[in-house]
N, C-alpha and C positions, 0 to 999 in steps of 0.2 A: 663509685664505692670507696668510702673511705676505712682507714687500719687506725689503728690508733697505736702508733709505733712511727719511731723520731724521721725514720726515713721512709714513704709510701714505693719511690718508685723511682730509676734511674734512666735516661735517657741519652743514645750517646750517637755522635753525627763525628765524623774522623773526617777532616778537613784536608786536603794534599795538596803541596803548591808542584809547580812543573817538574821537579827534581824526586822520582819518587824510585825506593828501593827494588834492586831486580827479585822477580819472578820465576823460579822454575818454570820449563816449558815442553818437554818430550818427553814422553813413552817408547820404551825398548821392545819391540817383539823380536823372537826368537824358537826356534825349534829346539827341543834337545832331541840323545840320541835315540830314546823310546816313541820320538816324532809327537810328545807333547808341545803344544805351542803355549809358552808362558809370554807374560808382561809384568814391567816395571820400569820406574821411576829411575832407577840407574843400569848403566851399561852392565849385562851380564860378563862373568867372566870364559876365559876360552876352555875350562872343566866344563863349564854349564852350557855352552852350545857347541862343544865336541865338533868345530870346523863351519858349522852349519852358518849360512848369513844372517848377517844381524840387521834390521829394520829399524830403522828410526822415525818416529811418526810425532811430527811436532803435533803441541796444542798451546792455542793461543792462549796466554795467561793475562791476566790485568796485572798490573805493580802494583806491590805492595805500599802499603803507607812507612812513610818514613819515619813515626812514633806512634805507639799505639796507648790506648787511654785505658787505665786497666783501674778498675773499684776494690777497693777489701774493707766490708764491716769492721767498724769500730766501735766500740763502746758510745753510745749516745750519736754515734753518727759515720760517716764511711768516709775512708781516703782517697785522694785521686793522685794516681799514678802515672807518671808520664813514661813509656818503656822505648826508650831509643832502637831501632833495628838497621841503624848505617853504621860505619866505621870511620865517622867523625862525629864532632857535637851538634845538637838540633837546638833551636831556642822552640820554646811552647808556650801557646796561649790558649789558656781556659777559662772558659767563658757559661754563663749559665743562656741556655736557649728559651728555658723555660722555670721561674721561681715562684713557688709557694711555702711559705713559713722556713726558708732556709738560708742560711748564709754559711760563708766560705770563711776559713781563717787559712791565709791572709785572704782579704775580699777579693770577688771579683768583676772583673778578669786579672787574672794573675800570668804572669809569667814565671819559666824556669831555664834553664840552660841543663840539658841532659848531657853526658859525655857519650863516648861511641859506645854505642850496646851497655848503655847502661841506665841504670834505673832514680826518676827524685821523684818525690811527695812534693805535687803542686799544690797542693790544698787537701786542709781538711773539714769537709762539710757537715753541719749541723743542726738543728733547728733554731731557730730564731727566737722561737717562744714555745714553751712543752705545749705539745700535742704534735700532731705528723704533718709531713712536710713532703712538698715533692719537686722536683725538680730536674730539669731537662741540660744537658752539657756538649758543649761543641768544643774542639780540642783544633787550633791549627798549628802544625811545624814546619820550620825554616832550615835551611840545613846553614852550618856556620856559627861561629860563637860570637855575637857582636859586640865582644871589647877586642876582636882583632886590630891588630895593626900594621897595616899593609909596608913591607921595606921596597924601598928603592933598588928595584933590580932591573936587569936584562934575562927576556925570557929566549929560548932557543926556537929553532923552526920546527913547527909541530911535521913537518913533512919534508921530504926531500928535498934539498935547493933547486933541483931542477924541475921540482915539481909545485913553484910558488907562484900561482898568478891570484892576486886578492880580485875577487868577486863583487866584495860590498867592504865597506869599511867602519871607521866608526859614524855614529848617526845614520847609516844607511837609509835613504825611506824607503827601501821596502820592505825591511822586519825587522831595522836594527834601531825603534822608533821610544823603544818600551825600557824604564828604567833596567830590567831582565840583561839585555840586549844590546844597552844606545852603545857601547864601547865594547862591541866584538867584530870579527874579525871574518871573512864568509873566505875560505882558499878553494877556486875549484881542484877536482880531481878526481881522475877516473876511481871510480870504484874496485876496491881492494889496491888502492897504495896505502904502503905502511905511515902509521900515524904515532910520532915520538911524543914522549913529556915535553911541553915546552918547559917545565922547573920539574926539581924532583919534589917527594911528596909522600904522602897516604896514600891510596886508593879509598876514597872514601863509598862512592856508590857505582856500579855498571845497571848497565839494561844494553840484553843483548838479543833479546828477540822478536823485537819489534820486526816487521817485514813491508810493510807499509807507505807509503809515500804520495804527498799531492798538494794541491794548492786550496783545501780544505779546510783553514784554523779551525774551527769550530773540533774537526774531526781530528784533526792531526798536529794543532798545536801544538797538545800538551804529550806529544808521544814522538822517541824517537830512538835509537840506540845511543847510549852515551857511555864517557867512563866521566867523573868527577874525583879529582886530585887535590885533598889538603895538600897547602903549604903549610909549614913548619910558622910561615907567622901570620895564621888564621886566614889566612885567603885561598880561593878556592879557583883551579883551572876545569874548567868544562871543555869537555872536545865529543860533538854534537852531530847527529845521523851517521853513526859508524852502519857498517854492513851488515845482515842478519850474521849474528856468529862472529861475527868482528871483532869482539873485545879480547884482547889477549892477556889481560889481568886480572885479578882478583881482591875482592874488597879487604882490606886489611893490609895488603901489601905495600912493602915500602918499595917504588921505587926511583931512577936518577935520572936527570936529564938527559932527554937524549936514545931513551931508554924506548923500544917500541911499545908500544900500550895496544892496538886496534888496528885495525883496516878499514881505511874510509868509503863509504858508503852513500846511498840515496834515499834515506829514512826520515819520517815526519814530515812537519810543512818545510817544503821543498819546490825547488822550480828545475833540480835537477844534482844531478853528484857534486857536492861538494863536502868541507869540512867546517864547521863551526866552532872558532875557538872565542873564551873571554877567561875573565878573570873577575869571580864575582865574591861579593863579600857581604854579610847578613847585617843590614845597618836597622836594627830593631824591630824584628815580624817582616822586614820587606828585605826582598833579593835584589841586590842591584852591581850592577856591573862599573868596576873602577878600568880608568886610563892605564896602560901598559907601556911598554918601553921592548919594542922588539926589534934590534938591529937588522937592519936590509929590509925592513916591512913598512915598521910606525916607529916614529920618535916619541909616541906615549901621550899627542898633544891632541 
């Protein structure tokens, strides 16, 4: 069935690469003193359950996308929205999945560079020739601004000294195969040691309720507990399968090296506890991992 109006119909596919924003995940139950039992989304106060124990009942949440694609009518045709939801920049690519009488200004696919939690007009779509038009849109986000430019440093020990035995190193073949990956760093370590910044930073994204763990990719690749830390010159520290509950930061947060962040854990594709560090940087739509320089570990090479 056709409209005869400049826009028939939108169509929208939110595309997520590995790195994707946390999720809310528990429910509170609780008795008060009339012996009602309520539930909620945050921890009651100790007015509202007058002594009585508090229950915590997780529930497993999906992550959220890390930009979302949002439409507003326009005059002769509709804007596309790109709405950042980390606490660093995402680059965006839109794309049309499906085109009838429409085109985009600028054409697409187009890219943008969103800032952290904030909002650009990727495009704004319109008919091609009067009469109606329709068209289908797929949106993918990158976390990273890619005119970063990585400085020459030394990063510190994401974990105790006496807790440093590297696992896998750079190019590892067993997962450190993939541009993601080739240049990070695997430390084992018992579940719940404290996990430091190796640089200080943003807190850009956590995920902290993943519980999960195995040698599954398909299932458990792309899922893990993590924190992700902006540097101040666009590069990005990831520290990879913390514990359920493990993450001791919060997104926005500035903090310094050295600084505890997490507790290491056994989460996602895993062959056993360890810690997953790199330092990755957005080189145009694709995530990829640069050389580092960490005294007593790697010379960076």
């Amino acid at each position: 069935m056709r409209i005869a109006r400049p826009v028939l119909a939108a169509v929208f596919a939110l595309l997520a690469t590995l790195s994707l924003a946390h999720a809310g995940s528990k429910v509170y139950r609780w008795v008060d003193k009339q012996g009602i039992v309520h539930y909620g989304d945050h921890a009651p106060t100790d007015e509202q359950t007058k002594g009585n124990k508090v229950k915590v009942i997780p529930v497993r949440a999906e992550p959220g996308a890390m930009a979302r694609l949002r439409l507003e009518r326009d005059e002769g045709g509709s804007l596309a929205f790109a709405d950042n939801a980390i606490g660093g920049p995402v680059e965006v690519m839109l794309k049309f999945t499906k085109v009838i009488n429409t085109r985009g200004e600028p054409d697409l696919p187009a890219r943008a560079i969103v800032p952290a939690n904030g909002s650009v007009l990727v495009a704004r779509l319109m008919p091609a020739t009067p009469g109606a038009g329709e068209f289908g849109l797929a949106m993918e986000a990158v976390p990273g601004d890619p005119r970063a430019h990585p400085q020459d440093v030394d990063y510190g020990l994401p974990l105790p000294r006496t807790s440093i035995r590297v696992h896998q190193g750079f190019g590892g073949t067993f997962s450190h195969t993939d541009a993601q990956n080739r240049y990070a760093i695997d430390f084992g370590a018992e579940q719940g040691t404290p996990v430091f910044a190796a640089r200080g930073g943003v807190v850009m994204q956590v995920e902290s309720d993943f519980d999960k763990a195995g040698l599954d990719l398909e299932k458990y690749g792309g899922r893990a507990n993590y924190v992700r830390i902006l540097h101040d010159d666009g590069t990005m520290g990831l520290y990879a399968h913390l514990r359920p509950e493990g993450v001791l930061v919060r997104v926005g947060q500035r903090v310094r090296q050295g600084q505890q962040i997490g507790l290491s854990g056994n989460t996602g594709f895993t062959s056993g506890p360890h810690l997953h560090f790199a330092v990755q940087v957005n080189r145009g739509m694709n995530l990829v991992a640069i050389p580092f320089r960490m005294p007593g570990v790697t010379d960076g090479r």
